[in-house]
SELO-835984 format. One record per residue: z, y, x of N, C-alpha, C, O in turn. Coordinates in steps of 0.2 Angstrom, whole numbers, plus 5000, padded with zeros to 4 digits. Layout:
N
ZYXZYXZYXZYX ...
This chain:
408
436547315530435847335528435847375522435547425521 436147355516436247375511436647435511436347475507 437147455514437347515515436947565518436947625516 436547545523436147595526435347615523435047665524 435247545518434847585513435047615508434547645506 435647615505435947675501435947735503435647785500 436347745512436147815516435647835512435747885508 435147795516434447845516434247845511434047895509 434047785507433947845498434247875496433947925493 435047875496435247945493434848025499434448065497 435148015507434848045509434048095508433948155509 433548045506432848055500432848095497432548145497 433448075491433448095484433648165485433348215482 434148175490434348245492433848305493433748365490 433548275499432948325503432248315497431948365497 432148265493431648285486431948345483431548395482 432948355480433048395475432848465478432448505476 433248485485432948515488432348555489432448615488 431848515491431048525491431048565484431048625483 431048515479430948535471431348615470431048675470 431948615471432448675470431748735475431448785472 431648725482431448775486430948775481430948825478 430348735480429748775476429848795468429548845466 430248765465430448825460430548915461430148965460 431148905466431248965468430548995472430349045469 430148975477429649025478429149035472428649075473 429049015468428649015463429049075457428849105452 429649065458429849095453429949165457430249205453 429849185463430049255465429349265467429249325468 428849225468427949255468427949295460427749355459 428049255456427949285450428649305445428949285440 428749345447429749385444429549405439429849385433 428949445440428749485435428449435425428549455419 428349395427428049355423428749315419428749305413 429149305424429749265424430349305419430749285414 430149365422430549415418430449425412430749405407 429849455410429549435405429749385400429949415395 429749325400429749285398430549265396430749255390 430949265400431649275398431649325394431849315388 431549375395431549445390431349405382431749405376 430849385383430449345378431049315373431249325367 431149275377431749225374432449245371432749215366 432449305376433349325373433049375366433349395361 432349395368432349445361432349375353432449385347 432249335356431949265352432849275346433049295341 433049245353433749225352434249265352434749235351 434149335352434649375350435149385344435749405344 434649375339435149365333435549315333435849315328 435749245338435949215339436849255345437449265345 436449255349436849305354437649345353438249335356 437349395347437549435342438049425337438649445336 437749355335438149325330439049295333439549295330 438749255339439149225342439749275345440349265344 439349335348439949375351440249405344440849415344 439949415339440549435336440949395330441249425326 440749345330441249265332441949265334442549245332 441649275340442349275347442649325344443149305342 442449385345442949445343443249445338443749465338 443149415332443349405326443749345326444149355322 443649275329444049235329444849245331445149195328 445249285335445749285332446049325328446649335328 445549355323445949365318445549315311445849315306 445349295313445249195308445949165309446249135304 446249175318446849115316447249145314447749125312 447249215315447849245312447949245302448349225298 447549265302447449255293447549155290447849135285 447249125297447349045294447849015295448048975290 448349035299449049045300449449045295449748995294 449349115292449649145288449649105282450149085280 448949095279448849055273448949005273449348985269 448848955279449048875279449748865278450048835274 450048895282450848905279451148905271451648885268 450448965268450948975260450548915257450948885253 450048885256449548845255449948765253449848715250 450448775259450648705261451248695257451448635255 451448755257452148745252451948755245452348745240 451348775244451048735236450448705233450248725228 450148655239449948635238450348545242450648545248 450248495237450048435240449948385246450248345249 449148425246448748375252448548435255448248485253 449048415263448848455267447948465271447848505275 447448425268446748435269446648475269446548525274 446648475261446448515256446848615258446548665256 447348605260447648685260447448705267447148755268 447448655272446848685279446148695278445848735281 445848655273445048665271445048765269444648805272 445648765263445348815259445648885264445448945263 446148865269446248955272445948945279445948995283 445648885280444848905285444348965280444149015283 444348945275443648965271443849055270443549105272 444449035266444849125266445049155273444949225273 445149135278445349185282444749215286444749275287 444049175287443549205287443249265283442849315284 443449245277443149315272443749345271443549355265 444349365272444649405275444749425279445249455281 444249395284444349445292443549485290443449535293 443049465286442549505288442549565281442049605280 443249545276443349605271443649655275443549715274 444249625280444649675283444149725288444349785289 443449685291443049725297442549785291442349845293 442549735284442049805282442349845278442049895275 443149845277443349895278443649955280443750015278 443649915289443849965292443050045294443050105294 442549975293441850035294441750075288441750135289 441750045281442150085274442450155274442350205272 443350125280443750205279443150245286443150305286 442950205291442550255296442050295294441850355295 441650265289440850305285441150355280440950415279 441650325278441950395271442350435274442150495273 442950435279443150475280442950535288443150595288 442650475292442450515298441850535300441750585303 441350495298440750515298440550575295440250605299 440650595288440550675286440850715288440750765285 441350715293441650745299441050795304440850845305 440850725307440250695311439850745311439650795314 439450705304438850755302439050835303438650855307 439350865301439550915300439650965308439351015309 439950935311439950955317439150955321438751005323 439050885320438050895325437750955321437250995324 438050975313437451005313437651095315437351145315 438351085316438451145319438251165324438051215325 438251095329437951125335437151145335436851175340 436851115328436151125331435951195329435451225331 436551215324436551275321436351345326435951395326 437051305333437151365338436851355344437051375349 436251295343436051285350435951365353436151395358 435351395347435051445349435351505353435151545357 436051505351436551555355436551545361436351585365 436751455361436751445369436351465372436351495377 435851465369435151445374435051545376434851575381 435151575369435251645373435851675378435751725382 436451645377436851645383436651615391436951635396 436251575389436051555396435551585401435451575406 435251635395434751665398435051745400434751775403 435651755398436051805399436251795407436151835412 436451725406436751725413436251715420436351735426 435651685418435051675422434851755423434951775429 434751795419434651865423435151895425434951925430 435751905425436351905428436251895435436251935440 436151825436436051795441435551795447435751785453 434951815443434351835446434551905450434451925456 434851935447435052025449435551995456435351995462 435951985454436551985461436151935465436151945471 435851865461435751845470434951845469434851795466 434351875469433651865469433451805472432951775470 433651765477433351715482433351655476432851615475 433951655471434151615470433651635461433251595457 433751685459433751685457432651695455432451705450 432351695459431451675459431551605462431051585465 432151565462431951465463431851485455431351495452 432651485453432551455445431951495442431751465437 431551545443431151575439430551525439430351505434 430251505445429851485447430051395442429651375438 430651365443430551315442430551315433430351275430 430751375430430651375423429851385421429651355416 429651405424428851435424428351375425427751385424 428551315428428251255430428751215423428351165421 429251215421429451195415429051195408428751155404 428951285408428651295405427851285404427651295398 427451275408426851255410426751175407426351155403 427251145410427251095408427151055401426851015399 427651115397427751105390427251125386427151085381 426751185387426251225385425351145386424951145381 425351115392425051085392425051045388424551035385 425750985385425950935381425750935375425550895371 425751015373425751035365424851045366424551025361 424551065372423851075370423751035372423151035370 423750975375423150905375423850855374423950835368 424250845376424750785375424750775365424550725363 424850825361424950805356424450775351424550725347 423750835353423150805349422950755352423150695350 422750745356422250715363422550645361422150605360 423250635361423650575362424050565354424550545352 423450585349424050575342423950505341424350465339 423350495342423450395341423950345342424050295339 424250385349424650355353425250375351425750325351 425450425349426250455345426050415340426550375341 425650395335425650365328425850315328426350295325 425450245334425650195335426450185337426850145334 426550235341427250235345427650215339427850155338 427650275333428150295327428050225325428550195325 427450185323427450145318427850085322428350055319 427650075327428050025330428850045332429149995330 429250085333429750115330430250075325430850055325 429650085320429550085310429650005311429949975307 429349975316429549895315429949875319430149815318 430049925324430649895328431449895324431849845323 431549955322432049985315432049925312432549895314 431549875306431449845302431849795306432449785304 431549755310431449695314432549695316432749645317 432849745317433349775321433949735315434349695316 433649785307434049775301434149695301434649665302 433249665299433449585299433749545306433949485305 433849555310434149545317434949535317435349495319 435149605312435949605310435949565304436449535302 435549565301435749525295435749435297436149395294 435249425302435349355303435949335308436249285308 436049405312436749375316437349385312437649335314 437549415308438149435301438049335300438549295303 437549305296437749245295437749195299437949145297 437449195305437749165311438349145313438649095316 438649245311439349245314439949195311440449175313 439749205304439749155297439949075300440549045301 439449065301439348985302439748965309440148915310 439548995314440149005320440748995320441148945322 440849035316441549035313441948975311442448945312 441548975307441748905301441748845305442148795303 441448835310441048775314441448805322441148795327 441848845323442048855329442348785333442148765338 442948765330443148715329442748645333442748625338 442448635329441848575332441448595336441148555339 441348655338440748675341441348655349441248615353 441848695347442448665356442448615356442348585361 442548565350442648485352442148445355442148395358 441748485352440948445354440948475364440948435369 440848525364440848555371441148515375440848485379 441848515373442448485377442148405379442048385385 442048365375441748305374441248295377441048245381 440748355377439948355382440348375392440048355397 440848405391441048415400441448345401441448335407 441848295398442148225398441748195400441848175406 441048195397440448135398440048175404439748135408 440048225406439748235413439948235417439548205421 440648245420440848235426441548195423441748175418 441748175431442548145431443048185428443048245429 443548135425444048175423444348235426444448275422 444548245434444948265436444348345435444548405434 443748325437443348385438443148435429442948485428 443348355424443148375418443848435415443848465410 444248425419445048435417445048515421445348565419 444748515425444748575429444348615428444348665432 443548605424443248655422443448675415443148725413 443848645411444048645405444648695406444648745402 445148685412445748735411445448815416445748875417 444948805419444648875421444148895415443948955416 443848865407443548885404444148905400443948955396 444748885399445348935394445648985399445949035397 445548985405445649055408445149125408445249185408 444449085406444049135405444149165399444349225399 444149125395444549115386445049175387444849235385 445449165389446049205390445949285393446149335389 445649295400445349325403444949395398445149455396 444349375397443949375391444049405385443849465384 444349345380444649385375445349435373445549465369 445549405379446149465378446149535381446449585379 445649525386445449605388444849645385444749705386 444649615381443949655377444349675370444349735368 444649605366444749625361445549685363445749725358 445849685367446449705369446349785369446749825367 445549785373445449855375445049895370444949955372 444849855362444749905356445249905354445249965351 445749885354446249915350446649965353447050005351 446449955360446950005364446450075364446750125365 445650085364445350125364445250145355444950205354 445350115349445550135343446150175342446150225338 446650165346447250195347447350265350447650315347 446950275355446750325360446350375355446450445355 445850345351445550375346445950405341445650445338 446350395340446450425332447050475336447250515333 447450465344447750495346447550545347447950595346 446850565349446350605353446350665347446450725347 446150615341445850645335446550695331446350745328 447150685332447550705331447650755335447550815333 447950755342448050805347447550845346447750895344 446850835347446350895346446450935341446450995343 446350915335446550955329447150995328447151045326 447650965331448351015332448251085337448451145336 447751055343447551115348446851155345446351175348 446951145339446351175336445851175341445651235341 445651135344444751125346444051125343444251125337 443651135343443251135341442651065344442651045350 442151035335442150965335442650905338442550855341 443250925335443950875336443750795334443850755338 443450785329443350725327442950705331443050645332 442450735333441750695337441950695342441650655346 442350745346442450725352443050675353443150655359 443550655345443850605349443650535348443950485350 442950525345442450465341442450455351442750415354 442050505353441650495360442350475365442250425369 442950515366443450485371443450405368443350365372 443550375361443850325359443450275360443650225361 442650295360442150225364442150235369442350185371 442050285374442050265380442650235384442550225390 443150235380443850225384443750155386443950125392 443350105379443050045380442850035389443149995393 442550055390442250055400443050085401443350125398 443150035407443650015412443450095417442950105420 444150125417444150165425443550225425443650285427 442950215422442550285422442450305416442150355415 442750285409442750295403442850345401442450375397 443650365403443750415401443550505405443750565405 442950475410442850535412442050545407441750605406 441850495407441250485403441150515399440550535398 441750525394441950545389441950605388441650625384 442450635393442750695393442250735397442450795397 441350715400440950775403440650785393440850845392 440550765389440050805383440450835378440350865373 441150825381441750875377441750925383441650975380 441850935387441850995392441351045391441451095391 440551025390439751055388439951085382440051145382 440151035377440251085373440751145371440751195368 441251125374441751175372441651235376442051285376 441251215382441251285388440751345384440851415384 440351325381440051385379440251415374440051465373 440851385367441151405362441851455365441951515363 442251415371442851445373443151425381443551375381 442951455388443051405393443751405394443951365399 444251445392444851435392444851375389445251335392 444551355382444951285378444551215383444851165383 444151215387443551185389444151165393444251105393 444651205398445051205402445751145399445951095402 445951175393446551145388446251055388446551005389 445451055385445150995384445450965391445950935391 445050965395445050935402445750905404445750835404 446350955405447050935404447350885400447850845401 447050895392447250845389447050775391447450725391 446350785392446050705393446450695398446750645398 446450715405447050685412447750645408447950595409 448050695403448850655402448750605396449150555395 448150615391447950555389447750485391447950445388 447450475397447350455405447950415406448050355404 448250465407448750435413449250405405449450345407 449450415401449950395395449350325395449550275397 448950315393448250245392448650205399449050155400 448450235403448450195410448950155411448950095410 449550185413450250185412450650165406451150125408 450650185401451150155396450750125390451150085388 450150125386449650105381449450055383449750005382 448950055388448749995391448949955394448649905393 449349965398449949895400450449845395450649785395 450449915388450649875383450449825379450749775375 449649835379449149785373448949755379448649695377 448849755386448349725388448749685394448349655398 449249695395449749675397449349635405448949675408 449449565408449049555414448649505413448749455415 448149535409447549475405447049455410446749395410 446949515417446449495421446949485428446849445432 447349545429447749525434447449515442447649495447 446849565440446649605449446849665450447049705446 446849675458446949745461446449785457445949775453 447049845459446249905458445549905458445149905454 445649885466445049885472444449845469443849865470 444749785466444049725464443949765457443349765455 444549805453444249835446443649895447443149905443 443849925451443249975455442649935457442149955455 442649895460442249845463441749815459441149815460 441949765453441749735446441549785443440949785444 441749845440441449895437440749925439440349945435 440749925447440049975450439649895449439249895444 439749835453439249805453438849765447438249735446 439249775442438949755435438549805431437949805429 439049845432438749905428438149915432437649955430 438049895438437349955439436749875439436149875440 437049805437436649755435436549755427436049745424 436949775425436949765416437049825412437049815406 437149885416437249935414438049945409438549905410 438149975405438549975399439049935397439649935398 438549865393438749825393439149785401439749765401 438849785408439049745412439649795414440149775418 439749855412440549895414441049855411441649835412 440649855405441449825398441349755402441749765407 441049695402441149645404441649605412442049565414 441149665416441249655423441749655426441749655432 442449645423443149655425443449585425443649545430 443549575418443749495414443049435419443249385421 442549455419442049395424442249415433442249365437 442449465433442549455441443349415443443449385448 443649425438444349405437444449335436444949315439 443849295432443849225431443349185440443549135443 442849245442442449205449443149215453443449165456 443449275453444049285458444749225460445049215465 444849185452445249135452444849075452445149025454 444149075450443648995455444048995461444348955463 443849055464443749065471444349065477444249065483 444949075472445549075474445849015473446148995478 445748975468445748875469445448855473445648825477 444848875474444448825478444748865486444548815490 444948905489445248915495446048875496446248835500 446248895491447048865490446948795490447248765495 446548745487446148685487446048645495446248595497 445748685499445548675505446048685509446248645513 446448755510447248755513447648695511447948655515 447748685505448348605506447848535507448048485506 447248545509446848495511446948475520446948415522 447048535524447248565528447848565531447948575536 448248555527448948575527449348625528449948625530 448948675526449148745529449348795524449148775519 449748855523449948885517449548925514449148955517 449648925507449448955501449549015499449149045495 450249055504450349105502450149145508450249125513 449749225504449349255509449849305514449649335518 450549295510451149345518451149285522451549295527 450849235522451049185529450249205535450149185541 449949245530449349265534449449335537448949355541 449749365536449949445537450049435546449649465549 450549395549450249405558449749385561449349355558 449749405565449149415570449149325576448649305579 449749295576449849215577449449185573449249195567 449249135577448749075574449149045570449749035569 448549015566449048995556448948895558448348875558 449448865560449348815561449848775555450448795555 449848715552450248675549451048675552451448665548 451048685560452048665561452048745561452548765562 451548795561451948865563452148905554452248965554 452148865550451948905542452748925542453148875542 452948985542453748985540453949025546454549055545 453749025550454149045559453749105559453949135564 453349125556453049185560453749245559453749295562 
């Protein structure tokens, strides 16, 4: 009896969580909009928090590299080994965040007045373009007429467009431009202390990285059984791994790309060399679309300066490509994710078009970590089964039974 009333209270308990789970969810998709909201609410809350952490992570291993270094000389003169672990915990953090404001230091002095220099070129010579394209639009209009009264018609409704905004959008609605600006003016502000509060966040993270894993580690022990506390612990060092070896892997390999970009261009005497190789050297950051990303606002620009060089640009970015892909890339980032193409193509569209940008950079290393869940827990179940592990034992078209593994 007492066993059959266990059954059926657990069985209760179940079909309550159940119930509860199903009315959550319909209440939470009656009102998404509210829901959304409100999370928005909170990560805006907690962003400086967010922020702080992730760049934490990116920075922690250059903390143990530096605490390494120090605790070693530290140790050979100093005494009490505490005391020489306390003080190149403290030093390797303010030497990895002298080392990062140095690096923005040599980027603001030496490349940004580059920078500047080039945008204000272009804004110099919009006005060219913009009569060149009106050269080529009457050109155009003449050999093909059909084609050439669409685009007439659609600049004419352009232009209409623009004529009305100036006469009632800007008075009519200046209350509404002023508030914009002003809110702007406090988004700006609110943006500044945001980075200042995640800067000391990142701080404290840092400092406290250490306890914060042991603490975590110790909270997954007390929840679940060892063997399951053991196996979310060694897939959360795979993410770890995953994670930070392909993000942090992939600035240094896209800083690399960058100053090669910036070098080759200037040699092919290009025009805006510097800024276009700032633009190949972040986008390269996105996996697989990066560097095409890159290479369309280097192509815009150089077509109307020289389309011969627009041609030189195009080519270079291809063997730049292919040298990243093949021999740079392989070298820093070695087999940190260790998927096909197909899933890298795969992770890149379905993130990026959930999280945009940011879910390109990410979506690789997270599909990589759900792919190896998902590849234990099937391998899991075949030796539960009895049956093999390895997917060429799956490759015939013969039924996959326990006495047949090996004979196909």
């Amino acid at each position: 009896m007492k066993v059959e009333f266990k059954r059926y209270l657990a069985l209760g308990i179940t079909l309550t969580c159940v119930m509860l789970i199903g009315i959550v969810l319909y209440f939470s998709i009656g009102k998404f909009g509210v829901l959304r909201s409100n999370i928005k609410w909170i990560i805006g809350i907690i962003s400086p928090f967010i922020y702080g952490s992730m760049a934490a992570y990116i920075l922690s291993p250059l903390c143990n590299f530096f605490e390494a270094k120090l605790c070693k000389l530290f140790l050979k003169r100093m005494k009490s080994a505490g005391l020489a672990k306390k003080l190149s915990e403290k030093l390797a953090i303010l030497l990895a965040y002298v080392f990062l404001c140095l690096l923005v230091y040599i980027f603001l002095k030496l490349v940004m007045p580059q920078v500047i220099e080039s945008l204000k070129s272009i804004v110099t010579i919009i006005p060219e373009w913009i009569n060149e394209l009106y050269d080529m639009y009457e050109k155009l209009a003449k050999t093909n007429p059909e084609l050439g009264g669409y685009l007439n018609e659609y600049a004419l409704k352009l232009y209409d467009r623009a004529n009305s905004f100036l006469e009632k959008g800007v008075f009519d609605n200046a209350k509404v431009i002023l508030s914009e600006f002003s809110l702007r003016i406090v988004n700006f502000s609110n943006g500044i202390l945001n980075l200042v509060v995640a800067v000391i966040v990142s701080i404290y993270v840092l400092n406290s990285r250490k306890t914060f894993k042991a603490q975590f580690k110790k909270l997954i022990y007390a929840l679940f059984k060892k063997e399951i506390a053991e196996a979310i612990i060694n897939e959360l060092r795979f993410a770890d791994v995953s994670f930070g070896g392909f993000i942090i892997g992939k600035i240094i390999d896209s800083f690399i790309i960058g100053v090669i970009a910036s070098i080759c261009l200037n040699l092919l005497n290009m025009p805006y060399a510097i800024l276009l190789a700032i633009i190949i050297g972040f986008t390269n950051v996105i996996p697989f679309f990066g560097p095409i990303i890159g290479a369309v606002p280097g192509v815009i620009l150089i077509l109307f300066i020289d389309p011969l060089k627009a041609l030189y640009f195009v080519i270079f970015v291809f063997i730049l490509q292919q040298f990243d892909g093949n021999i740079l890339g392989p070298k820093i980032l070695g087999d940190k994710v260790g998927i096909p193409s197909f899933w890298v193509l795969f992770s890149i569209i379905v993130f990026g078009s959930l999280w945009g940008v940011f879910g390109m950079i990410v979506g690789v290393p997270l599909f990589a970590v759900i792919m190896d869940i998902v590849t234990k827990f099937v391998n899991g179940m075949l030796k539960k089964r009895g049956l093999s592990c390895d997917t060429n034992d799956y490759y015939s078209k013969k039924r996959i039974a326990p006495e047949d593994i090996g004979k196909q």
